[in-house]
Phi, psi and omega in degrees: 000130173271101168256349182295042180008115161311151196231123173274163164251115182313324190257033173352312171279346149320309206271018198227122187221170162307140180251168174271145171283137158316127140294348178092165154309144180307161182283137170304143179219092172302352192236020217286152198039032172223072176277325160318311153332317176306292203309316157323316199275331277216295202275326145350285191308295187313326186283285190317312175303311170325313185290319166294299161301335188281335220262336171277341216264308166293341165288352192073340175275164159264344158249164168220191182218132189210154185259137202236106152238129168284160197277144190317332206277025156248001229269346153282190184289333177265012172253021203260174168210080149263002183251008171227305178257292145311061177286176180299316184314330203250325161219080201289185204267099181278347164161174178226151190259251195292173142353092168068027166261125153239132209257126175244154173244137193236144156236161186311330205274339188318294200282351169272328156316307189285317175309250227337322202248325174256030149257014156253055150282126239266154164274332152248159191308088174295158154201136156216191199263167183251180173357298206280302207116348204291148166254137193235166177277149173198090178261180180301135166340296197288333166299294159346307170293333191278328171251023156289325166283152202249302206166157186242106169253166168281158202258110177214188215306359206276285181350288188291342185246028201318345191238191146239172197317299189301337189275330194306306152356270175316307178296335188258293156008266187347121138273006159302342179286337202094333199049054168228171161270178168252084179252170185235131180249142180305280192243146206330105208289323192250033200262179190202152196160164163294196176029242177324297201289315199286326191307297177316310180308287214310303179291350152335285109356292171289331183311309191290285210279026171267321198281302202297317195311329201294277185229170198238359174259011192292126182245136160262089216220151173279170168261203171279167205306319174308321215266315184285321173329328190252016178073019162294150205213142171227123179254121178216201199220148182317301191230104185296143162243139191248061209248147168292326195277335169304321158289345153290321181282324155265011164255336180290332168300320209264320177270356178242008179270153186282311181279023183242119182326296189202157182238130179253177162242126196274167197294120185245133197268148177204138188305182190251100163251147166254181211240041142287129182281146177270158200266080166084178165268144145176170200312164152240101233282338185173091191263132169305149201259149151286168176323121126315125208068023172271136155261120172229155173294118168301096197243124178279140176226105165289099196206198166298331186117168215253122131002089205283104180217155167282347174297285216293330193329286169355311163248044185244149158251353147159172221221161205195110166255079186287329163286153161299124172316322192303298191245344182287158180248133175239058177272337175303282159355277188316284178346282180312329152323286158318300204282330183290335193295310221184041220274330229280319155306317179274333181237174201245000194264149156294329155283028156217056152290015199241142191308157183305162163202147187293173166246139184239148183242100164268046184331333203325355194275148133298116193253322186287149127336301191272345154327313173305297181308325206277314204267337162207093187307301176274045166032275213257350202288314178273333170313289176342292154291345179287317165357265190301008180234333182274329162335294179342287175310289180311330163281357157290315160291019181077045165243164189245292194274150164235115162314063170276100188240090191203126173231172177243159182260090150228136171257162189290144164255171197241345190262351198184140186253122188315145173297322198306321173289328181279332178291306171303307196321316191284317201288344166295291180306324166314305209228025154051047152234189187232128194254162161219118209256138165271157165264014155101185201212131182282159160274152192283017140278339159292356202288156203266154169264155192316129184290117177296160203236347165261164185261016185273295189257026151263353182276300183327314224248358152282324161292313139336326206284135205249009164272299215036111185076343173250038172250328185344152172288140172293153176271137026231058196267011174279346171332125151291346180268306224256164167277117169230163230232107165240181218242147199243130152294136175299156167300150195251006172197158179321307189246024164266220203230110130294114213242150201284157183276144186296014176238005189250143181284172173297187183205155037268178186242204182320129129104044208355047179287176175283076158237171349301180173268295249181140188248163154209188174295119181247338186097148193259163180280343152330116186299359181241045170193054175243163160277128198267183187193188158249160178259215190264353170256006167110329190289156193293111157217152196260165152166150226232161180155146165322322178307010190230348193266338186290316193282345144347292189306270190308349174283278173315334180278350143309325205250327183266000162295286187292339161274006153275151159305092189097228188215122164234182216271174180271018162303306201324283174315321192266321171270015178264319170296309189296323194286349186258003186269175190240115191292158204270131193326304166304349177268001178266356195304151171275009150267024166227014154324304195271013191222324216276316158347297204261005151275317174226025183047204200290330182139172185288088184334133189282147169327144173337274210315314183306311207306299176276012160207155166221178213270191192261018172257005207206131163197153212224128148259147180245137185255147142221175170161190188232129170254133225253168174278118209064126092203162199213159159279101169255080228225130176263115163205182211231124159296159191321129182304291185341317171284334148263137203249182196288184201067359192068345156343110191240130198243168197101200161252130198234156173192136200231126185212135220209095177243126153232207211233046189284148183315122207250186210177114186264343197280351187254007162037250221272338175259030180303343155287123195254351150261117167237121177278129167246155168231163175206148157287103164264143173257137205273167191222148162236144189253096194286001149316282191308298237040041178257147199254114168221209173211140193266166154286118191311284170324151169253100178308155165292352214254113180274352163260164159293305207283172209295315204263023176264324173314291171348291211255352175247342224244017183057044177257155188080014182263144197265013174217103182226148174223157152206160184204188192186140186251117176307160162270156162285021179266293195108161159243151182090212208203339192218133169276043171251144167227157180223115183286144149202142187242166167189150193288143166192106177286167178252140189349126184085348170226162208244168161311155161246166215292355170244030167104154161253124179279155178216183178200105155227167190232132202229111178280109171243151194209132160285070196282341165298342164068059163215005191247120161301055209280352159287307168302316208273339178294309179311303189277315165337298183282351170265312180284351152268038151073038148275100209288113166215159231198159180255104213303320189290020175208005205281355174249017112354290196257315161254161198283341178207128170311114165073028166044000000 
């Protein structure tokens, strides 16, 4: 039975010290004993630069932009190669696209500089010997750089543009779009200054009067400060004209300026419905009121807005309505509304058991058209910002989670973090909440066919699949902040299955990071198996979507916010649902390792209540704290006695879950984390050559590779949310019961930490999965006697005035 209180250890920040420096490795010779090949390669660099100074030279301009891509075996960080050939003073580095792409801004003289250093790169293979006796290659900085790059392309129209002349057309119509382009500009729109800064404002400058030249009604204007801050531009026309050959003469302007990143179309937001019709009406005989003198938890629903009905008035605490009542339709809400309200009255399945919650009705979606247009002239931009003003209240009103279940029909790149995302991100961090995002709904000539329960033929039935790449998650489930949510058909019997639904779209998410984070009940698209709710007249109606599988979601992670006592960090909140949740049993298979992930993230979360206790076989600690520029979390303990077998063989299940908070960069497209934290589970080692003592990894990376982007893409780095775990034989591993947590910082080339930290939370489960070790009383008296101050999180801010510094 679980009574055991997850336990924090308050004093987290004790354990956070100086790390010993890497000195790192010797420099790399991508080329060792193949110098011919080198003197190819060599001259291959020299030709491509060339081309490039010839090709800015014939442009009339004085900057240019260029793609540095580097070879897979370079793509880390200590093999980048700036610091001999692109050092920054000279080309500096303006943002990275894809994988091991890196984009420099050149000047004629830049690049002679760079042909200069990468032809005194030495021509043949030093070697000597190492420790060890061995002979390794060990050539020079520059040489090392010169073959870590693969080739130099020019940064061109292909880069900046992804649609055509005809869907841009089509897309701007919409006037829910705004009717502009969006464009990202390389560098900052409002800055103003000498030297550097004015050649730029100059080139600037020249881009408006090529745009004026087109046509003289082309308006080029900032957005508000977050947005220009970050080098956005909205180009639009006095009077839309849509004539093609005028869009073609401003997008060939647009695609061809050196400082301009990208041109988007901007985003038009719409809830996540699937185009399954519904299935009918009928009373709802009687949805429940709250307590009186009941404490309950707030949860904000960024949506169309709520209904005035009487079932729901009761649990609403307040409302921000932006449409006319008159015409907006709010059945999306309300539906949603209902289920954070009550899911557990209206559907019989057990995982949508988790206690009521109040509601604040955060209406901004607009539904009538020219109501939208009045109310947000820049369509997702003024959404946004009302957003980030209206927040205000609702966090005044005691909410944390916020429920957004509204996408844009753009699917996530691997190449560019959406403005849409990076804007909720900043507005999560500003005002210190947590969004919870769907991963939007395929149309129903895309749906996937019903997920098979064996894994041979869901592999099959993937393979079969007649979109490919066009399930992908809708933006702005590319967020880094926020939890997003893909969708579970409910079991259609007691001992049945929950499979992912044939409508929720996939992950990865940026950058072939890990979303979703998390799964729930979306309702199936089968008309005898959706989820029920209320509609805007109170009566009982079913229908399925992600948009419904989110506020699930955003409910427990409301309950378990409202059963701690104080404020601990949203690592926290966000890494208690993940670390207690469970992938659906068939999804675990190890042939569905490289795929069950991007259906269903870490697994369903379990109920609050469960989330925060655990049973006397069992105990789970929370760390929270800031990792510092050096500095690391090291924290020493002994495993359960109970749990060591002979020899110091130490047996059970361990499970490690690891959310921070890292410093983001949208101009670094695939590397926008600009900080990545690993955390690891050590077992001490004795080395009976030596008698030196160290410590091996418990975990086993995922990653079948060494190189960076397999770390990526199996082994979660650089992801702001990882969990891992691992079950022993009852024999035990190893040699010894001393153990060591630790999590530590790694920036990316050039960049630092920042002075107040990356904050985190991670959390370490050990379980007696055999149901026999008193493993909660004996880890708990361990840990008080080395003076580790832990607490029962749900009261632990009590005892200090504010939980996790």
């Amino acid at each position: 039975m679980a009574n055991n209180p997850i336990q924090i250890v308050l004093n987290s920040g004790s354990f956070v010290d100086d790390v010993k420096v890497n000195p790192g490795g010797q420099n790399t010779d991508f080329f060792a004993e193949r110098d011919v090949d080198f003197a190819a390669h060599k001259t291959g660099l020299i030709t491509q630069f060339s081309a490039a100074k010839a090709s800015l030279a014939s442009s009339g301009r004085s900057t240019g932009i260029a793609r540095v891509s580097l070879r897979t075996a370079a793509f880390a960080k200590s093999h980048r190669p700036t610091q001999s050939v692109l050092k920054p003073d000279v080309v500096p580095i303006c943002g990275v696209s894809d994988f091991g792409e890196l984009l420099i801004e050149f000047t004629p003289s830049a690049l002679d500089a760079v042909i200069g250093k990468i032809g005194s790169a030495e021509p043949d293979t030093n070697l000597k010997l190492d420790k060890y006796g061995k002979v390794k290659a060990n050539p020079s900085r520059t040489r090392s750089e010169v073959g870590a790059i693969s080739k130099v392309t020019p940064y061109g129209p292909r880069d900046r543009r992804q649609f055509s002349v005809g869907e841009a057309i089509e897309w701007l119509r919409n006037p829910r779009s705004g009717q502009y382009f969006l464009i990202q500009m390389f560098v900052p729109t409002n800055e103003s200054g000498q030297g550097e800064i004015r050649r730029r404002a100059e080139e600037i400058a020249v881009f408006k009067r090529s745009l004026r030249a087109i046509d003289p009604s082309l308006v080029l204007s900032e957005g508000p400060l977050w947005w220009s801050e970050r080098g956005f531009l909205r180009l639009s026309m006095e009077k839309i004209n849509f004539r093609p050959e005028l869009f073609r003469s401003v997008l060939d302007v647009l695609e061809n300026e050196p400082f301009v990143r990208k041109i988007w179309l901007p985003s038009i937001i719409k809830p996540t419905r699937t185009t399954s019709a519904d299935a009918g009406s009928e009373e709802c005989d009687a949805f429940p009121i709250p307590t009186n003198g009941g404490s309950y938890p707030v949860v904000g629903i960024v949506d169309t807005g709520i209904a005035s009905i009487p079932e729901l008035a009761p649990w609403v605490v307040g409302r921000t309505a932006m449409g006319d009542p008159a015409t907006q339709d709010t059945s999306h809400g309300t539906f949603i509304g209902a289920l954070i309200a009550d899911s557990q009255t209206l559907n019989t399945h057990a995982e949508a058991a988790e206690s009521p919650c109040k509601v604040y009705d955060l209406g901004l979606h607009v539904t009538d058209e020219q109501e939208y247009l009045q109310t947000y002239p820049n369509s997702f931009m003024d959404f946004l910002e009302q957003l980030d003003f209206e927040i205000v209240s609702a966090v005044a009103a005691g909410v944390r989670v916020f429920n957004m279940s509204l996408v844009v029909e753009e699917m996530v790149r691997d190449d560019a973090y959406s403005p849409f995302a990076a804007r909720l991100d900043a507005i999560a961090d500003k005002h210190d909440v947590v969004f919870v995002l769907p991963t939007g709904n395929l149309e129903s000539p895309q749906f996937r066919p019903v997920w098979p329960t064996q894994a041979d033929d869901a592999l099959a039935m993937l393979a079969n699949y007649r979109h490919p790449g066009l399930d992908r998650m809708h933006q702005p489930a590319d967020s880094l902040r926020a939890v997003v949510v893909a969708a579970l058909d409910p079991k259609t019997t007691p001992g049945g299955h929950l499979v992912p639904s044939v409508y929720s779209r996939r992950g990865p998410g940026l950058a072939l990071g890990s979303k979703p984070d998390l799964c729930h009940l979306g309702g199936s698209a089968d008309p005898t198996n959706r989820l029920k709710s209320l509609d805007i007249t109170g009566r009982l109606v079913e229908d399925c979507g992600t948009s419904y599988a989110a506020p699930l979601v955003a409910k427990t992670l409301g309950q378990i916010n409202h059963k701690i006592a104080g404020k601990v960090k949203r690592e926290t909140l966000t890494a208690l649902a993940i670390h207690g949740a469970a992938a659906p049993a068939h999804m675990t298979h190890r042939k569905l390792a490289h795929v069950a992930k991007d259906f269903v993230g870490f697994g369903l979360p379990d109920l609050s209540e469960n989330t925060l206790l655990s049973d006397d076989h069992s105990i789970t600690l929370v760390f929270e704290a800031e990792l510092m520029h050096r500095k690391a979390l090291t924290f020493d303990f002994q495993w359960p006695q109970a749990l060591v077998r002979a020899g110091g063989k130490c047996s059970g299940e361990a499970t490690l879950t690891l959310v921070y908070r890292p410093p983001l960069d949208l101009k670094y497209g695939s590397e926008t984390v600009r900080v990545n934290l690993e955390a690891y589970l050590r077992q001490e080692k004795l080395d009976t050559r030596t008698g030196e003592l160290s410590y091996g990894g418990f975990f086993t990376s995922k990653s079948t590779s060494g190189q960076e982007h397999g770390r990526v893409k199996e082994g979660q780095k650089w992801g702001a949310v990882k969990r891992w775990t691992r079950k022993t034989s009852k024999a035990g591993v190893g040699a010894s019961s001393q153990f060591r947590l630790v999590v530590e910082p790694l920036a990316r080339s050039g960049f630092a930490l920042p002075a107040e930290g990356v904050p985190f939370a991670a959390i370490l489960t050990i379980t007696d999965p055999w149901g026999e070790a008193p493993v909660f009383n004996q880890m708990r008296r361990s840990l008080q006697a080395r003076d580790v101050a832990i607490a029962d999180i749900r009261t632990a801010a009590q005892i200090r005035p504010r939980v996790g510094g």
